[in-house]
N, C-alpha and C positions, 0 to 999 in steps of 0.2 A: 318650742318643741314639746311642751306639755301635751299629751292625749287626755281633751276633755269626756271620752268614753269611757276615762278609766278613772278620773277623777279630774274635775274643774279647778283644783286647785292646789294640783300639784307644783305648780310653778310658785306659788305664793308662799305666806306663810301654811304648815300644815298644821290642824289639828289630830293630834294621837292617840289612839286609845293604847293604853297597857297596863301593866300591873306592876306597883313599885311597893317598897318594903320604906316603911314611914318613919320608923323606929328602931334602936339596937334589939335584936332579935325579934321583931315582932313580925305577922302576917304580910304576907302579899297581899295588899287591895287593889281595885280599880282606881285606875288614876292615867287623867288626861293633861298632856301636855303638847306644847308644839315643836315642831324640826322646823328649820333655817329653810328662807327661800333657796329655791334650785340655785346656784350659783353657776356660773361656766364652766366650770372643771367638773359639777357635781353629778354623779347618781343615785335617781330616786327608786327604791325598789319597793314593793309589797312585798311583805315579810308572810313566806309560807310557815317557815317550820323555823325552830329556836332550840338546841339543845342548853341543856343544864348542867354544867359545871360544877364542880365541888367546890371551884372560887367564888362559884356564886354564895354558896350557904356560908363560907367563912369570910364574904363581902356582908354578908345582907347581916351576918350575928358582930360585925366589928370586931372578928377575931385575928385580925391582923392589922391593931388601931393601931402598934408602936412603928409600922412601918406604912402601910396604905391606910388612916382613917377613913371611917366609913362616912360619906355626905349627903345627910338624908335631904328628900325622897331619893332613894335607889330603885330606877328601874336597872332589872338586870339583864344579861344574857349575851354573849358576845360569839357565838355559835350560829350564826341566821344564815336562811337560803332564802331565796324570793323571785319574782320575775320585774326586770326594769319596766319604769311606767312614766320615768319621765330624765331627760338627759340636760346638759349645760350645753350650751354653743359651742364650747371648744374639745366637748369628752371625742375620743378618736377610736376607742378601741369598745363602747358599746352603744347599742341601740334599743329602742323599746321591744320591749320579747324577751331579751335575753335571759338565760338562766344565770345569776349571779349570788354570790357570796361578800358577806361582813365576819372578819373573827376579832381578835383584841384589840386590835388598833383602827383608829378612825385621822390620824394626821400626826403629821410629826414635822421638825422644822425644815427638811430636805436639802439642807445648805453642810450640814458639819460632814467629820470625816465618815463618821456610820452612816448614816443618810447616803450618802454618795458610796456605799460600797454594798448599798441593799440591806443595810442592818438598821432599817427604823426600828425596831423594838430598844435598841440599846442608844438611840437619840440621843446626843450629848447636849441640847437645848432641852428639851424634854419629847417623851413620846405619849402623844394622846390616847388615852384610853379607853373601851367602846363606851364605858359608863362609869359611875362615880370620878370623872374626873372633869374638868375646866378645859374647853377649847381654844386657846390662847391664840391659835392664828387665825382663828376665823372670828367668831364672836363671843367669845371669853365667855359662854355660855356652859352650866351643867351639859354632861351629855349622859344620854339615856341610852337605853342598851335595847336587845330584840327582845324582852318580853312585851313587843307590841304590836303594834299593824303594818308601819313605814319607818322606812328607813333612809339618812340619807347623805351621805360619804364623799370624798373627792376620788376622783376615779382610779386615781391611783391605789388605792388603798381596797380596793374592789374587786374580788375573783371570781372567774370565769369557770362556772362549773362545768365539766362534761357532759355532754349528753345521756351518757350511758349509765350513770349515776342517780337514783333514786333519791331526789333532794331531801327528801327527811334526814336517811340514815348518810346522807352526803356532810350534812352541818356538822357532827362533832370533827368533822375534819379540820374545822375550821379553829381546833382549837387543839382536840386531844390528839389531831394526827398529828397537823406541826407538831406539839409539843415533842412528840417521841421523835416525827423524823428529822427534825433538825439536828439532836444531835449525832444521831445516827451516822447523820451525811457529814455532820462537821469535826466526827471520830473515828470518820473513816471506816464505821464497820459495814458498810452494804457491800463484804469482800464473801465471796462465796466459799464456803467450806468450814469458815467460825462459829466457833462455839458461841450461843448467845443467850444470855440469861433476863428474863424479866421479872421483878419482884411487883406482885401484885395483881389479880385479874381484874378489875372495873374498866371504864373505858379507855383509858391510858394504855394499862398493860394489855388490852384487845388490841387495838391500831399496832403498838410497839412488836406484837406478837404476830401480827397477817403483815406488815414491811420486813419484818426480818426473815420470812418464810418467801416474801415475792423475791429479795435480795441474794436468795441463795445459802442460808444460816442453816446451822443446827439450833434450834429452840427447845429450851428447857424453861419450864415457866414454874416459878416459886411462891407460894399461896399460904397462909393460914386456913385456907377454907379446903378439906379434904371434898365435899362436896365438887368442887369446881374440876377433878381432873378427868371426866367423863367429857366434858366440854373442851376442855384444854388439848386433849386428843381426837376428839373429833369434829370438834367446830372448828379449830386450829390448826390441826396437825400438827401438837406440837411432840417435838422428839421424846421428853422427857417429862415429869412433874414430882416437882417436890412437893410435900409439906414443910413449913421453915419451923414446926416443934418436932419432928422426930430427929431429932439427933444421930439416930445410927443412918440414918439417907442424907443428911445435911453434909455426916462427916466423908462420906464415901463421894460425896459430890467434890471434895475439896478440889481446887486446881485443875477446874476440868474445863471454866469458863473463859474467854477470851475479853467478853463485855456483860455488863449487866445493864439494864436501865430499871433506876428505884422508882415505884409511880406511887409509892404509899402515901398520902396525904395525913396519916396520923404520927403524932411524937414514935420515935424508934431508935432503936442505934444500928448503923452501918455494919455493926465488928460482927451480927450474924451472918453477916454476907460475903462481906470481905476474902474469908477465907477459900471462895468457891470461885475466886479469880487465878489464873495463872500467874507468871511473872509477866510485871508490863501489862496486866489486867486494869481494865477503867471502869471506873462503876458513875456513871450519871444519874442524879438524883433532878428529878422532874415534878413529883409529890411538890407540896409546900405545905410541910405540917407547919401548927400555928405557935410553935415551941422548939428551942434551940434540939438540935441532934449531937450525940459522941460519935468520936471515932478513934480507936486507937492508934496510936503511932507507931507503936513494936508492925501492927499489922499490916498498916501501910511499909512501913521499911523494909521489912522482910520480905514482898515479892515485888518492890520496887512497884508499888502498886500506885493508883492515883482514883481520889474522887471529885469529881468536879460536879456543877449542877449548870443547868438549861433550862430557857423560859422562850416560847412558841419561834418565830422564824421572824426572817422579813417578808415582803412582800412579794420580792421574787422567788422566793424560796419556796412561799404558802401556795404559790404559783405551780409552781414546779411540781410539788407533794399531790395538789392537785390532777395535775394531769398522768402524773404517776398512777393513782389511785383508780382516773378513768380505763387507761392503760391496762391496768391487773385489778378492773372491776372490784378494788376495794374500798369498804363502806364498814360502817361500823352498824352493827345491829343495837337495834333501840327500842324501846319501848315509847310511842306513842300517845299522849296524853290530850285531854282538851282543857284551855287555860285553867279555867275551874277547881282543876284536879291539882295544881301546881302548891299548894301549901301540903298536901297528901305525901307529893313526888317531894318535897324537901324532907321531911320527916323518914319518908324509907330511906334516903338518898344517905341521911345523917347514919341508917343502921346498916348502910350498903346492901339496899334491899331496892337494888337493880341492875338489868343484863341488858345491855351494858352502859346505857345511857338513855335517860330521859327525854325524850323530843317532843316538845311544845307544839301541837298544830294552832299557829298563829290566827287560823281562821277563823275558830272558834272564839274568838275573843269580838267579847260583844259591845252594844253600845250603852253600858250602862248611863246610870247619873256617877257621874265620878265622884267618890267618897273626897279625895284630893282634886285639886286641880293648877298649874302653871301654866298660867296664860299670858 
């Protein structure tokens, strides 16, 4: 079922162009490697657009060796949109054309209890990761991630993008929306009329902030950056905006919030926030700074409070957020980049000097002599 108009050899082994990271904190080079014959289950997609993650830069600098080591060459990118170009004998649910999606995960072992309840991210065998990790049920090979050309996944693990979706600014869904709407949905806050607090405006706290406004919330959104509250009220609509350094607006906030979701990625402590929960207030922590967090106990005790943390959906779930997103036409605004530019976009990315997410046009990526190569 390979289309040799769109490539002879896609059925086979593939060869890849992309750009992987060779070294602890060093550059993005060109570098080619291959993806796995088409399997039965599999689809192969051409990778249009890839956004960039902040997991990526604390993938690519090995700032989280004591729990995920980094396993060079790292291609990155776990964010991809594309169009199918080539299917498996037995794929059911797409065809070549289709507009489809890759986010964090690429297989997991489908047998345990999470597996069987839609929760492959939390795989009790283990869950495969888009890159830096070992594919264990297919060919115990590194896998690489969308900073490349092709891509190529078992169909399960594959989303169906809506039409009405602008595939650029559609990919951070694939990563920054799960991440906020999952726990959203699985804390119950998409209840209309709560109070709903976001800490942080990057691409996180953007998705977190246009699902809690499609869901029916009041939004108050909490920032370091005095700059951002022009945007926060009118690219957003959000009800409210703090600063988290003036203290006479922090304290007048107290007890006013139902839920919060934390999306800061840098070291912090909770106990600023905390207090701006009701009783029975939940604060989700989504961020993954690369350095333990505090949190008081008097604070939690005292309004019977709770914090808990979240990491992206499963599969029906990343499913589900998607068609939501088609539904109430939301997308995450991006900033556009062509490959080239992608050691630029790390560097602002490290001083938050982007609105609101960096998107890779994957077509721009050319056919160099690969500086690396895996063959």
């Amino acid at each position: 079922m390979s289309n040799p108009a769109l490539d002879s050899g896609t059925s086979g082994v593939k060869k890849v162009l992309g750009y992987a990271a060779v070294e602890k904190g060093g550059k993005l080079l060109p570098f080619v490697f291959d993806r796995r014959p088409t399997q039965p289950r599999d689809v192969v997609f051409r990778i249009l657009y890839c956004g960039i993650c902040h997991s990526d830069l604390h993938q690519i600098r090995d700032e989280w060796s004591d729990d995920v080591p980094a396993q060079y060459p790292i291609v990155p990118g776990h964010e991809m949109t594309g169009i199918v170009c080539d299917v498996g004998d037995e794929v059911t649910r797409f065809k070549i054309g289709n507009r489809v999606g890759v986010g964090c995960l690429v297989n997991s072992c489908g047998k345990c209890s999470h597996c069987k309840r839609n929760l492959e991210q939390y795989c009790e065998e283990k869950p495969i990761w888009t890159y830096n990790d070992k594919d264990i049920y297919t060919d115990n090979l590194p896998t690489y991630g969308g900073f490349s050309t092709l891509m190529v996944a078992p169909e399960r693990f594959v989303i169906k993008i809506p039409d009405g979706l602008p595939m650029d600014g559609a990919a951070p869904l694939l990563c920054a929306g799960i991440t906020v709407y999952s726990p959203m949905m699985h804390y119950k806050m998409q209840q209309g009329g709560k109070h709903f607090g976001v800490v942080g405006l990057g691409g996180l706290g953007f998705m977190a902030a246009k699902f809690a406004r499609a869901m029916g919330m009041q939004v108050t959104v909490i920032s370091s950056s005095p700059d951002k509250e022009l945007e926060a009220r009118a690219c957003l609509r959000a009800d409210d905006f703090i600063v988290s350094s003036d203290l006479k607006r922090m304290k007048k906030a107290e007890k006013t919030l139902d839920f919060i979701i934390d999306t800061v990625s840098a070291p912090h402590s909770f106990d600023k926030y905390l207090p701006l929960l009701r009783t029975n207030g939940q604060m989700v922590l989504v961020g993954m700074p690369h350095k333990p967090l505090t949190v008081s106990s008097m604070l939690l005790a005292a309004g019977r409070r709770s914090v808990a943390g979240s990491m992206i959906g499963g599969l029906k779930e990343t499913q589900e957020m998607m068609d939501f997103c088609g539904k109430h036409h939301i997308f995450c605004l991006v900033e556009r980049i062509p490959m080239d530019y992608v050691n630029n976009a790390m560097v602002r990315l490290h001083n938050s000097d982007v609105k609101y997410r960096f998107v890779i046009d994957c077509k721009t990526i050319k056919n160099p002599t690969a500086i690396y190569g895996c063959h």
